[in-house]
N, C-alpha and C positions, 0 to 999 in steps of 0.2 A: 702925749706926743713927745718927741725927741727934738733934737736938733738937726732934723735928716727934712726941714723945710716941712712942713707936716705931711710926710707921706709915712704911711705905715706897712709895714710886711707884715706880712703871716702866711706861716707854712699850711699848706694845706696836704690833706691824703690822696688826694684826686690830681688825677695829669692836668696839664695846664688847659688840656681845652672844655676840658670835664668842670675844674674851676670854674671856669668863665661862662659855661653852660649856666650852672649854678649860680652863678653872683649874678646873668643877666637875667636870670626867670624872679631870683627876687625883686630885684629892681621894677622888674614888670610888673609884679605884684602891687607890688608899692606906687602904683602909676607912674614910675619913672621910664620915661622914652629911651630903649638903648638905638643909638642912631649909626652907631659907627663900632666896626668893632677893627683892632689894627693886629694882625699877624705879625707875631717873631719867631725869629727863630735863634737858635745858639744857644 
């Protein structure tokens, strides 16, 4: 971790909703509840 409050980035190959696809099916996997999911945009 950095000094950025521990939040990390990382670039990914996949559009942003493609990402979020993918990070929420793992999560699921892993029995983690995705309950909310928040739209941006810019």
């Amino acid at each position: 971790m950095n000094a950025n409050n521990g939040i990390i980035s990382q670039l990914s190959q996949y559009s942003v909703p493609a990402t979020i696809d993918r990070f929420a099916a793992i999560l699921e996997v892993k029995g983690i509840t995705v309950f909310a999911r928040i739209r941006s945009t810019g």
